[in-house]
C-alpha positions as CSV (number, residue, x, y, z in Angstrom):
1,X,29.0,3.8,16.3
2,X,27.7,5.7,19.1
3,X,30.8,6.6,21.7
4,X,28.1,7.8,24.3
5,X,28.1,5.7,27.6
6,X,25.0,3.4,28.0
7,X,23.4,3.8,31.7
8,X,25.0,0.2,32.2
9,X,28.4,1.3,31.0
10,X,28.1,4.7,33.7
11,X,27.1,2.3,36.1
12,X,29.7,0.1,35.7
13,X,32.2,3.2,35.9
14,X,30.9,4.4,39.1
15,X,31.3,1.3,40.1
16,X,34.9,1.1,39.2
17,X,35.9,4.1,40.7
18,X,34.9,3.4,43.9
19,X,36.3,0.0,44.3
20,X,39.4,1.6,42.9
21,X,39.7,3.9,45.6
22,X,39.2,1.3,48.5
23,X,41.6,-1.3,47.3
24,X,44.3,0.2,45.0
25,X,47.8,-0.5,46.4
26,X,49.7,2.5,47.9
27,X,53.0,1.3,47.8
28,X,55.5,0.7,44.4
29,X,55.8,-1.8,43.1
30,X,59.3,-3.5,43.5
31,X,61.2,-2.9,40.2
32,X,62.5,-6.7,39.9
33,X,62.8,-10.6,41.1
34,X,61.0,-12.3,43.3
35,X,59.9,-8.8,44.9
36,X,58.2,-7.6,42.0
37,X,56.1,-11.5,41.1
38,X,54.8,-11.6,44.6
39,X,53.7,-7.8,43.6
40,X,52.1,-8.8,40.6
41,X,50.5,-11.8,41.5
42,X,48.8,-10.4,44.8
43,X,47.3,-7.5,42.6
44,X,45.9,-10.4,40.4
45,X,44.5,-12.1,42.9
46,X,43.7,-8.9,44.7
47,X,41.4,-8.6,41.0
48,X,40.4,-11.8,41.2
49,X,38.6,-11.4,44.9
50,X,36.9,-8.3,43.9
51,X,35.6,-9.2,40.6
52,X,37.6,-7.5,38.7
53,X,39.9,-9.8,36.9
54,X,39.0,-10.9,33.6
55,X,36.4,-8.2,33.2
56,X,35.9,-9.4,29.3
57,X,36.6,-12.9,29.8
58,X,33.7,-15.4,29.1
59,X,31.9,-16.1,32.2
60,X,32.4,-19.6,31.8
61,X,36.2,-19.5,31.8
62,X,36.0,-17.1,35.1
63,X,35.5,-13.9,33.6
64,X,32.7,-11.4,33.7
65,X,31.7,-11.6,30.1
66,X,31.4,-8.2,30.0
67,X,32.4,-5.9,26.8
68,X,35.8,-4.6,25.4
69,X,34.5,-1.5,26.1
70,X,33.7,-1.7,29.9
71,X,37.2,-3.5,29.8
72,X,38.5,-0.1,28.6
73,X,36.6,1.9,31.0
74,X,38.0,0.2,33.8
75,X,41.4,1.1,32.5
76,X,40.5,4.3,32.2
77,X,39.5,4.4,35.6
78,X,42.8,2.4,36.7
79,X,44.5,5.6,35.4
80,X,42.9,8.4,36.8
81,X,43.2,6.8,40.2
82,X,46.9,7.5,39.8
83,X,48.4,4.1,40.9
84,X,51.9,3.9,41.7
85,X,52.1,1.4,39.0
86,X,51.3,0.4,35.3
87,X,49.9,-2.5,34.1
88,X,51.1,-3.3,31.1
89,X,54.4,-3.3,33.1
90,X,53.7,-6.0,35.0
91,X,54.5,-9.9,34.9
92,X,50.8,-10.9,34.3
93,X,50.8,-9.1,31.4
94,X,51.0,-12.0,28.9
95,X,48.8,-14.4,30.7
96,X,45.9,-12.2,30.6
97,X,46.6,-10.7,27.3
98,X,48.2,-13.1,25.4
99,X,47.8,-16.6,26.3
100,X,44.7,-16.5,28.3
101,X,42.9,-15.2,25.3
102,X,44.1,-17.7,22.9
103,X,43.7,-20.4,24.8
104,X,40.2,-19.2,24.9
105,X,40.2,-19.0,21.1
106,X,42.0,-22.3,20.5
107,X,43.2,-24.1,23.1
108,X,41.5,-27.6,24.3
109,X,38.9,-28.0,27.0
110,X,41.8,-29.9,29.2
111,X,44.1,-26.7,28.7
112,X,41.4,-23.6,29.4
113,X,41.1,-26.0,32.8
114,X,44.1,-26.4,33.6
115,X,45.3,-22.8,32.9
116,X,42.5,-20.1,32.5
117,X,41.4,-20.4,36.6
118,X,45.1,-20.1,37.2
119,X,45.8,-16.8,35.1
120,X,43.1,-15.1,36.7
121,X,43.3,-15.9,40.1
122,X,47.4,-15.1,40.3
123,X,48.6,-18.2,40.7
124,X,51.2,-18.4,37.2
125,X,53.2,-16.1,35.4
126,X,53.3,-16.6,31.9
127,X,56.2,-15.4,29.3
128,X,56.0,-15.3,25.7
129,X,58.8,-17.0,23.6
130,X,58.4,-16.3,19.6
131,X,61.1,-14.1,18.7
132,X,64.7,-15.3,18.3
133,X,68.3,-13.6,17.2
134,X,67.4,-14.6,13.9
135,X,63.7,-14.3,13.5
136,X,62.4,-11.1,14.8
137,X,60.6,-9.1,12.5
138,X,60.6,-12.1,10.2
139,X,58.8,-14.7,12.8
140,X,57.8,-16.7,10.2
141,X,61.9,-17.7,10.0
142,X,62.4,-19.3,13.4
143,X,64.3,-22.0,13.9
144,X,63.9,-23.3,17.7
145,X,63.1,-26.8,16.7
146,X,60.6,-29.4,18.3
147,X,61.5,-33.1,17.4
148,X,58.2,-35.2,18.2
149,X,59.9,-38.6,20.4
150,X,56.8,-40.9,21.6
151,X,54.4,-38.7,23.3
152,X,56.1,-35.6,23.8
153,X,58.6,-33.1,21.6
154,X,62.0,-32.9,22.4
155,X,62.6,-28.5,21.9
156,X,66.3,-27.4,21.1
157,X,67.4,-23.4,20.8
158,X,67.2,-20.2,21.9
159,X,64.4,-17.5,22.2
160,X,65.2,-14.1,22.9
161,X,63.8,-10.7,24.7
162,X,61.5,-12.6,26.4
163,X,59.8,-10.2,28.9
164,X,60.3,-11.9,32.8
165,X,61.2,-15.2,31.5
166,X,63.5,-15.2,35.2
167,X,60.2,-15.2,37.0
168,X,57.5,-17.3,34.9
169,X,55.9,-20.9,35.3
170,X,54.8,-21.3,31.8
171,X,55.3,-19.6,28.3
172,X,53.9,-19.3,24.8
173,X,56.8,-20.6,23.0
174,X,56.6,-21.5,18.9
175,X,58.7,-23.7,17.7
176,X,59.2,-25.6,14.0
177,X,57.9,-29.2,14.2
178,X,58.2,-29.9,10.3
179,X,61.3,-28.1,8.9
180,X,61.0,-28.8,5.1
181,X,57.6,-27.7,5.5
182,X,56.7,-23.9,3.9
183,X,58.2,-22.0,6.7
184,X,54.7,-20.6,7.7
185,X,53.3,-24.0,7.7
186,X,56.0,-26.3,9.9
187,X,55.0,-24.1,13.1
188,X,53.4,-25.3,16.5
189,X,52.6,-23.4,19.3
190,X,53.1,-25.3,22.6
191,X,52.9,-24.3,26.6
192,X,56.4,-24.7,28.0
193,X,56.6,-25.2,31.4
194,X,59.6,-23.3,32.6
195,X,61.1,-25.1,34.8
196,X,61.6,-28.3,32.6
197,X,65.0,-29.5,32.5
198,X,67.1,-28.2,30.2
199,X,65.9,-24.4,29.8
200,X,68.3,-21.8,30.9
201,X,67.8,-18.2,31.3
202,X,69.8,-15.1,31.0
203,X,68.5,-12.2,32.0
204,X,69.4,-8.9,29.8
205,X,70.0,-5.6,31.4
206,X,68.7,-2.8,29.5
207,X,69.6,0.7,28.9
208,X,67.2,1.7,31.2
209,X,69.3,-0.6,33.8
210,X,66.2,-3.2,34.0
211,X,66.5,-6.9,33.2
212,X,62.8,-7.5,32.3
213,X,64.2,-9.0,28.9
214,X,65.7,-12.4,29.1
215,X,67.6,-14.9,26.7
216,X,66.1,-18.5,27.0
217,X,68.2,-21.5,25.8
218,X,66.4,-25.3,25.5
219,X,68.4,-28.0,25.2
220,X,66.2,-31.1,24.5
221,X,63.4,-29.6,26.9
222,X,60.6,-32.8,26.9
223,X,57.4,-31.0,26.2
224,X,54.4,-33.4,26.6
225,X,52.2,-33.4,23.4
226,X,49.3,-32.3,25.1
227,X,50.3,-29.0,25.3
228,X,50.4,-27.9,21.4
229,X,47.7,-25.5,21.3
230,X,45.5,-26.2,18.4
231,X,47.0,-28.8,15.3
232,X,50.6,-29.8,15.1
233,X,51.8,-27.5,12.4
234,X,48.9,-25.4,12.6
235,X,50.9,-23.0,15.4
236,X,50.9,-20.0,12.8
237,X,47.5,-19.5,12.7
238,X,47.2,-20.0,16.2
239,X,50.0,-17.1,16.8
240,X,48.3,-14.8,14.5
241,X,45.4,-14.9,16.7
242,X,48.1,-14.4,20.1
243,X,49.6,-11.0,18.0
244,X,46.2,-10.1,17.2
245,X,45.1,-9.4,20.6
246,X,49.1,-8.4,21.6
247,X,48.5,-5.5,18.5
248,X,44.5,-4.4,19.3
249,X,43.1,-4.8,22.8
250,X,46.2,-6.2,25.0
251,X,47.5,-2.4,24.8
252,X,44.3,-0.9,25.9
253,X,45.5,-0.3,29.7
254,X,49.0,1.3,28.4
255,X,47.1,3.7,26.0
256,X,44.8,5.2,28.7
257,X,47.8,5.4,30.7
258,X,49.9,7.6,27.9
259,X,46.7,9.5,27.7
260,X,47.4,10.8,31.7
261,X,50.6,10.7,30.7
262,X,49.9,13.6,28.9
263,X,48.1,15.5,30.8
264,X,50.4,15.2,33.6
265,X,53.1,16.4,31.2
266,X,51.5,19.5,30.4
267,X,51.0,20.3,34.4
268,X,55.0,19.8,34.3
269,X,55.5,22.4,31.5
270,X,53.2,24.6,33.5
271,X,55.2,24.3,36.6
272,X,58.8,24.6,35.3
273,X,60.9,27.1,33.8
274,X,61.4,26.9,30.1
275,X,64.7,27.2,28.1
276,X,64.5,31.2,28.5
277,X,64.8,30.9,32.1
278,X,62.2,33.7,33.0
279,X,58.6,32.5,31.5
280,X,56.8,28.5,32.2
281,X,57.8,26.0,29.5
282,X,54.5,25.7,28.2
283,X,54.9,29.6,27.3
284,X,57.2,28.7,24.2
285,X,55.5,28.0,21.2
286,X,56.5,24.9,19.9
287,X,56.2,23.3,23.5
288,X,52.7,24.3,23.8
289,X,52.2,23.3,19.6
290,X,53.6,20.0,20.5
291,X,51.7,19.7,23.8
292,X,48.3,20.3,22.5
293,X,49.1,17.5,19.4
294,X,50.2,15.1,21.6
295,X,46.7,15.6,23.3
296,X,44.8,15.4,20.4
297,X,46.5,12.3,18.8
298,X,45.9,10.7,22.1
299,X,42.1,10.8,21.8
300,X,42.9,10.1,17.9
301,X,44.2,6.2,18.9
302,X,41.2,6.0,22.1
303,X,39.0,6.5,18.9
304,X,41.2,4.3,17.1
305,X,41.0,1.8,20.1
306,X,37.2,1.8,19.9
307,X,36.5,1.4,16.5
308,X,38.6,-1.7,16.9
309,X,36.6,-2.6,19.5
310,X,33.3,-2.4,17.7
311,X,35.1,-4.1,14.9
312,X,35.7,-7.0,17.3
313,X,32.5,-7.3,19.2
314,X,31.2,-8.3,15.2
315,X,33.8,-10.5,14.0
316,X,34.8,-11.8,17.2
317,X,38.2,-12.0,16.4
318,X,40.4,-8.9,16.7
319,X,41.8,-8.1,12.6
320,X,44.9,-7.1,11.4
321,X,43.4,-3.1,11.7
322,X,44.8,-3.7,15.2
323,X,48.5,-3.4,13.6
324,X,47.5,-0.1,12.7
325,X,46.6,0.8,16.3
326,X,50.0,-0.6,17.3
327,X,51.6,1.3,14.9
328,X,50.8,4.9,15.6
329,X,50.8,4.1,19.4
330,X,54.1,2.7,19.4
331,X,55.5,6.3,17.5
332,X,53.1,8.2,19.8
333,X,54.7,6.6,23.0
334,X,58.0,7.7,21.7
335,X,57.1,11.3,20.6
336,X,55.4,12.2,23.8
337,X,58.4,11.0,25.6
338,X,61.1,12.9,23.4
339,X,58.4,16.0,24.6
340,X,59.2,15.1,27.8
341,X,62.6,15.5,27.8
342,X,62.7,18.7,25.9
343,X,60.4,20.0,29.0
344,X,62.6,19.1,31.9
345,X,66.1,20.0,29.9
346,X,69.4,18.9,31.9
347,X,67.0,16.5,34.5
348,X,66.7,14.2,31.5
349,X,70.4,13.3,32.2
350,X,69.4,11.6,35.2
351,X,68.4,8.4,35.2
352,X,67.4,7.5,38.7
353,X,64.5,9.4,40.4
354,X,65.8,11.7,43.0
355,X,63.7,14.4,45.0
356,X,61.7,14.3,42.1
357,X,63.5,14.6,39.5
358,X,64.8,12.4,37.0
359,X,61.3,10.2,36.9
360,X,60.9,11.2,32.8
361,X,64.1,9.8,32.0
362,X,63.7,5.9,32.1
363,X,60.6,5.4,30.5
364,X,61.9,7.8,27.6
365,X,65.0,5.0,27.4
366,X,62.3,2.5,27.6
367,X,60.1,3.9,24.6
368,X,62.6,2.7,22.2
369,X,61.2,-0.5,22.6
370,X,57.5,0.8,21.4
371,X,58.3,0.4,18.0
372,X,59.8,-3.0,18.3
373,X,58.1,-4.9,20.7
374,X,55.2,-6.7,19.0
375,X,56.7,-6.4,15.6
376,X,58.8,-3.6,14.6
377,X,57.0,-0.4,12.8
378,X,58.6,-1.5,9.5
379,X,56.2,-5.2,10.1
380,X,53.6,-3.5,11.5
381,X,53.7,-1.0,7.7
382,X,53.5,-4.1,5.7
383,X,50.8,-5.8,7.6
384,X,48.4,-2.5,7.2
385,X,49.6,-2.1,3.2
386,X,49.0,-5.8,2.4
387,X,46.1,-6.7,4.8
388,X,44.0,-3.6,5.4
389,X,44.8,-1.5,2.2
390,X,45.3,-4.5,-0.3
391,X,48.5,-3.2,-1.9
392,X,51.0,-5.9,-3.0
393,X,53.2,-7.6,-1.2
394,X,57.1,-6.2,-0.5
């Protein structure tokens, strides 16, 4: 694998960059409701005019058709244009990572039509709904159940720490259409639209005093047949393919990102006074030791991130190596974040951003949810061990 840019791929940088600088937004982005959708979707569309959106898409579904790895260029470039925003963080996230892509991969021709134009051009927010109180790391165990009446299924339960839920039009939601099926097997995964009657929402504040997580109860929500996404009882394999982009290329933006995370971290050590009082943080040993590791194991998951890419662009089809991707970025996230508050000392007790300080302190609270979002680490263990390394299952 050769990790030197093509003349295309330099081109396509350049090109990037400069487009980057003309359009990116200079304002923040509002932090929630309404505020922050019309945010989100006038970027997309933003994207969308300027041929941006989609950048690894098919061309026949609106995209550019261009590679995973100009995709990740352009993220890179996103990053060092240091927006006042991420975009991982943002309630387009699962249209454009999750469900566009496996609608690509599975849906119907009716459904890439009716959705794919939409996703790109920023007209709908999309949420995911697999995980539930009692199916989390064991997925395979939900119970949300989908009772087929005429044409349509009739969906009762409850999904949980579904990501701006409050503020999408449609969502990814699995639920069990055959319950003395395997429990693998009785699985379909349908669009929801969420605003049928019956679905309420609840929106959960987290410790980092934002309510992008929501609680969604469905009591007989009437979901027309035509949007189950692949078989009827086939939704399993059809959400292994949505967690296989979620766990390999969907992070791709959020790893450059912790990447300038870093470096920007180490500026701050420069600037500030360490623990002695007299000498720059980065002066102390294990700062600067910790510093420099979090820099190289940065550049370990790009390389990671790469060779998953070339993996892909064979098979088509990101594999379960991408759990192993997710895996040691979710623990990076969270060590490079600890780092962060042992550099800034008493500031870390601040939560909201004031003159400065006090900006490391929420994402550190938000880290927490790096190593469960996605699968937890303990899932995302197993899946490497059984599937990459062929050891036997727990």
């Amino acid at each position: 694998m050769n990790l030197d840019l093509t003349a295309e791929e330099q081109a396509f940088r350049d090109e990037a960059s400069t487009w980057l600088a003309e359009n990116l937004p200079t304002e923040e982005r509002p932090p929630e409701g309404a505020e922050m959708r019309a945010f989100d979707l006038a970027w997309q569309r933003t994207l969308f005019d300027g041929g941006w959106a989609g950048i690894n898409w098919p061309v026949e579904y609106g995209g550019r058709g261009l590679s995973d790895i100009q995709q990740m260029i352009w993220y890179e470039e996103f990053a060092k244009a240091d927006p006042p925003f991420t975009l991982n963080n943002s309630c387009t996230f699962v249209g454009n990572n999750h469900g566009g892509p496996t609608l690509i991969l599975k849906g119907s021709d009716e459904q890439k039509t009716e959705h794919l134009p939409k996703i790109l051009e920023g007209e709908t927010v999309w949420c995911q709904g697999f995980s539930e109180p009692g199916a989390g790391s064991d997925l395979a165990s939900l119970s949300t159940k989908a009772v087929v009446d005429g044409d349509e299924l009739v969906v009762t339960g409850q999904k949980t720490w579904t990501s701006y839920a409050h503020v999408a039009d449609l969502q990814e939601l699995l639920v069990r259409t055959d319950p003395d099926a395997p429990k693998h097997k009785g699985i379909s995964w349908v669009i929801c639209d969420m605003r049928s009657p019956g679905i309420e929402i609840r929106e959960i504040e987290t410790m980092s005093h934002v309510t992008d997580f929501c609680e969604v109860f469905y009591d007989e929500v009437r979901i027309p047949l035509t949007n189950v996404v692949g078989e009827i009882n086939d939704g399993w394999r059809v959400a292994m393919s949505t967690l296989s982009f979620e766990r390999g290329t969907a992070f791709m933006a959020d790893q450059v990102e912790l990447a300038a995370t870093v470096e920007r971290l180490i500026s701050e050590a420069r600037e500030r006074t360490g623990a002695d009082g007299r000498r720059p943080a980065i002066a102390d040993e294990d700062i600067a030791k910790r510093l420099s590791m979090a820099r190289a194991e940065v550049t370990a998951l790009r390389a990671m991130t790469i060779a998953g890419i070339s993996r892909t662009a064979r098979t088509g089809v990101p594999g379960p190596e991408g759990s192993m991707i997710r895996l040691f970025h979710g623990e990076l996230h969270q060590r490079i974040y600890r780092l962060a508050m042992d550099i800034v000392g008493t500031e870390a007790l601040r939560l909201t951003p004031v003159d400065g300080e006090g900006v490391w302190t929420g994402p550190y609270l938000q880290s927490f949810a790096y190593t469960i979002g996605g699968g937890t680490t303990d899932i995302q263990r197993n899946i490497v061990g059984e599937r990459v390394l062929g050891l036997p299952r727990q």
